[in-house]
C-alpha positions in Angstrom: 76.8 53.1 163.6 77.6 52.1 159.9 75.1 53.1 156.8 73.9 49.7 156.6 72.5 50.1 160.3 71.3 53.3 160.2 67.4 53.9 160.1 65.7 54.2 156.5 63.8 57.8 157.8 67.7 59.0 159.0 69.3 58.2 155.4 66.2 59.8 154.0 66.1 62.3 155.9 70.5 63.2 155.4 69.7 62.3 151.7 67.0 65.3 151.2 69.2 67.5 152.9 72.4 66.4 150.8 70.0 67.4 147.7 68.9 70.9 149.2 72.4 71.5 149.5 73.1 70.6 146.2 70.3 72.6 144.6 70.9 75.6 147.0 74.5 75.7 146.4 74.4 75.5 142.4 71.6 78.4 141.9 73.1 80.6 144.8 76.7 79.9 142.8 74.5 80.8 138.8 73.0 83.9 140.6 76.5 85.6 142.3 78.1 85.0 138.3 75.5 87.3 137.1 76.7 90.2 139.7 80.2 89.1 138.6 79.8 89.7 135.3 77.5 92.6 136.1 80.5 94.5 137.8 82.9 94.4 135.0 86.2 93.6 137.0 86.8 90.7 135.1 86.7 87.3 134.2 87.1 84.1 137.2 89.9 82.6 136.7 88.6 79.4 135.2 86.4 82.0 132.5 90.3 83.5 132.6 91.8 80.0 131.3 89.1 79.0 129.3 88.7 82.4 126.9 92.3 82.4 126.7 92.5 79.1 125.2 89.3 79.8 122.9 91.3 82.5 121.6 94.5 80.5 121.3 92.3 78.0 119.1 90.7 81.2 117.2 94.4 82.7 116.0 95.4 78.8 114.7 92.0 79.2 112.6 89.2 77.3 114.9 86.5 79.4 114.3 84.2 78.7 116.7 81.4 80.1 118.7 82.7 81.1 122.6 79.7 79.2 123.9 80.5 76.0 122.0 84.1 75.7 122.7 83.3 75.9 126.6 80.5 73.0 126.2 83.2 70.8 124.5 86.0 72.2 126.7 83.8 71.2 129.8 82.6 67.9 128.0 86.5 66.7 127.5 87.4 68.0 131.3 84.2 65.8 132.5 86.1 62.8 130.6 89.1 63.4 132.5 87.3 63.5 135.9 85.2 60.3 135.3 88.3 58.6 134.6 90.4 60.5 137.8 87.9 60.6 140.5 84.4 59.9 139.3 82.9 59.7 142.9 82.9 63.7 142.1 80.3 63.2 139.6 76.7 63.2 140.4 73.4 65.1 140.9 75.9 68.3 141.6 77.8 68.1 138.3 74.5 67.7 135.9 73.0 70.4 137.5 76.2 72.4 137.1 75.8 72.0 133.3 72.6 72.6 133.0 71.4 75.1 135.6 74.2 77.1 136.0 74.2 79.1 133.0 70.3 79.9 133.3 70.2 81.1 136.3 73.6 83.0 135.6 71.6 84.9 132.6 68.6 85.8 134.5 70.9 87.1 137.5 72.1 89.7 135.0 69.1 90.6 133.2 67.5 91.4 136.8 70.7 93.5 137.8 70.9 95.4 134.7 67.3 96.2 135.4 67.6 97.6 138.6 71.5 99.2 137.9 71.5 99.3 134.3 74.9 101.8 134.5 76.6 101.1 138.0 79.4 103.4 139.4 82.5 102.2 140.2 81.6 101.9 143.8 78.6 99.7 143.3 80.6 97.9 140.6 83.3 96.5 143.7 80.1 96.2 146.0 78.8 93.9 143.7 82.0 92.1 142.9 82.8 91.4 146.6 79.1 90.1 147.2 79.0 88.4 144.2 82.6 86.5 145.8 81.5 86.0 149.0 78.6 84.2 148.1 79.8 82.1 145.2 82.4 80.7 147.9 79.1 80.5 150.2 77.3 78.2 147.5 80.4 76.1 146.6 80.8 75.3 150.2 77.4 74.2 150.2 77.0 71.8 147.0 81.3 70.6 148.0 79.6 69.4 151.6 76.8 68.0 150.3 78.9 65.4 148.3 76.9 64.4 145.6 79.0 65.6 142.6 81.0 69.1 141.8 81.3 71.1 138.6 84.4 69.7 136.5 86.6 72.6 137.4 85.8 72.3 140.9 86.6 68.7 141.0 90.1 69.3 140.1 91.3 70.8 143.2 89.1 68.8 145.7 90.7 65.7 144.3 94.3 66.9 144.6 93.2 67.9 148.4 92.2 64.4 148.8 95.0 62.8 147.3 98.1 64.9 148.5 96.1 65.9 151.9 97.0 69.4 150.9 94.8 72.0 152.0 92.0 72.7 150.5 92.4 76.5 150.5 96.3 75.8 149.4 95.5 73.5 146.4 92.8 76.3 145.1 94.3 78.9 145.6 97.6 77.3 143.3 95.2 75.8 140.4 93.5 79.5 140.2 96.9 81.1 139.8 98.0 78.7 137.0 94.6 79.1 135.4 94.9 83.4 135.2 98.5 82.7 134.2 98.0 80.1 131.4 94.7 82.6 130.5 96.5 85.7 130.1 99.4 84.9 128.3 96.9 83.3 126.3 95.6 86.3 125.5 92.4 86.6 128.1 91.2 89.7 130.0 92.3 89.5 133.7 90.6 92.5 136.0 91.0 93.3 139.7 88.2 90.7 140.5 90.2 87.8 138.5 93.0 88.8 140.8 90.9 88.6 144.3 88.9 85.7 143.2 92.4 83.7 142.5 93.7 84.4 146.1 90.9 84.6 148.0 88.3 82.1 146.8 90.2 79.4 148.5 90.5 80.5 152.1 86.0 81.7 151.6 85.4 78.4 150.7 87.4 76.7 153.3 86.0 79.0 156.1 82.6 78.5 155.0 82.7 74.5 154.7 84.1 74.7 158.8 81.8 77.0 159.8 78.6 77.0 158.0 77.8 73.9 155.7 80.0 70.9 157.7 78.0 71.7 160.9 74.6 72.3 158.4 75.2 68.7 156.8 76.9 66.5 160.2 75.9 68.5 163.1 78.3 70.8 165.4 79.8 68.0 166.7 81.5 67.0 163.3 85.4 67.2 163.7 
């Protein structure tokens, strides 16, 4: 059955559930970076690449503020994607810019709440959730197709044009961003390091087990 045929309440219907997805996957994704950043094991390796080059631009005398240069830095890799792929652009990527970092700050103000001084036991526990549910939340919003955050939107597009996997073509653009960050000059910490091999494969399980089957049904190849 093509779109055109389908019934008005069915694309309504696959339509609100392509926008729960969305919404669900961005705020789970803005909650698991404040336990991130609450365990102190480092930076992801996108925050890896992006302070390293901050600081690059800081020792050549652009003195500006950290939360500036990432708004620009995320404004100019927007550019790029519109011109790229812009099919990943959408409700997913506005909401990205604009929810993300919210919901990101509260996460941390409630966990230095309840574990203002964490031990370093708690500190991994809260790094591996905080992992296993960011690749949980990107697997949702990637699914639900209606537009990715810039960085994200780099490696899905290589998957689709090379036909690479997925988990492959992550894993590779993590690596080069810790690389490129470090020598930069950027913190890397034992979660920058599982995050760059590991975020990948999470993401890829999740999307075949989980959100694929949530969003087309269990008989989606």
């Amino acid at each position: 059955m093509s779109v055109e045929s389908e019934p008005k309440g069915t694309m309504a219907s696959e339509m609100k559930r392509r926008i729960l997805m969305t919404v669900l996957g961005v705020s789970i994704c803005g909650y698991s970076i404040g336990l991130f950043s609450h365990s102190k094991c480092g930076f992801d390796p996108f925050q890896v690449f992006s302070h390293g080059l901050w600081l690059f631009l800081g020792r050549g005398g652009m003195q500006v503020r950290y939360g500036t240069f990432y708004t620009v830095f995320n404004a100019l890799l927007l550019l790029i994607i519109f011109l790229w792929n812009r099919k990943k652009i959408g409700l997913g990527t506005v909401i990205n810019m604009f929810l993300v970092g919210y919901v990101s700050d509260f996460s941390e103000w409630t966990m230095k709440k309840l574990l203002p001084d964490p031990d370093w036991p708690l500190r991994i526990l809260l790094l591996l959730f905080g992992i296993v549910i960011m690749c949980f939340a990107s697997a949702l919003y990637f699914t639900a197709d209606l537009g990715v955050s810039t960085y994200d939107a780099m490696a899905l597009t290589v998957h689709e044009r090379t036909k690479f996997p997925f988990r492959w073509c992550r894993i590779i653009s993590d690596l080069i961003c810790v690389a490129v960050g470090w020598t930069l000059g950027a913190a890397v910490g034992i979660g920058t390091v599982i995050t760059a091999f590991f975020m990948g494969p999470l993401i890829d399980f999740f999307n075949r087990t989980v959100t694929v089957p949530m969003r087309y049904g269990r008989k989606k190849e």
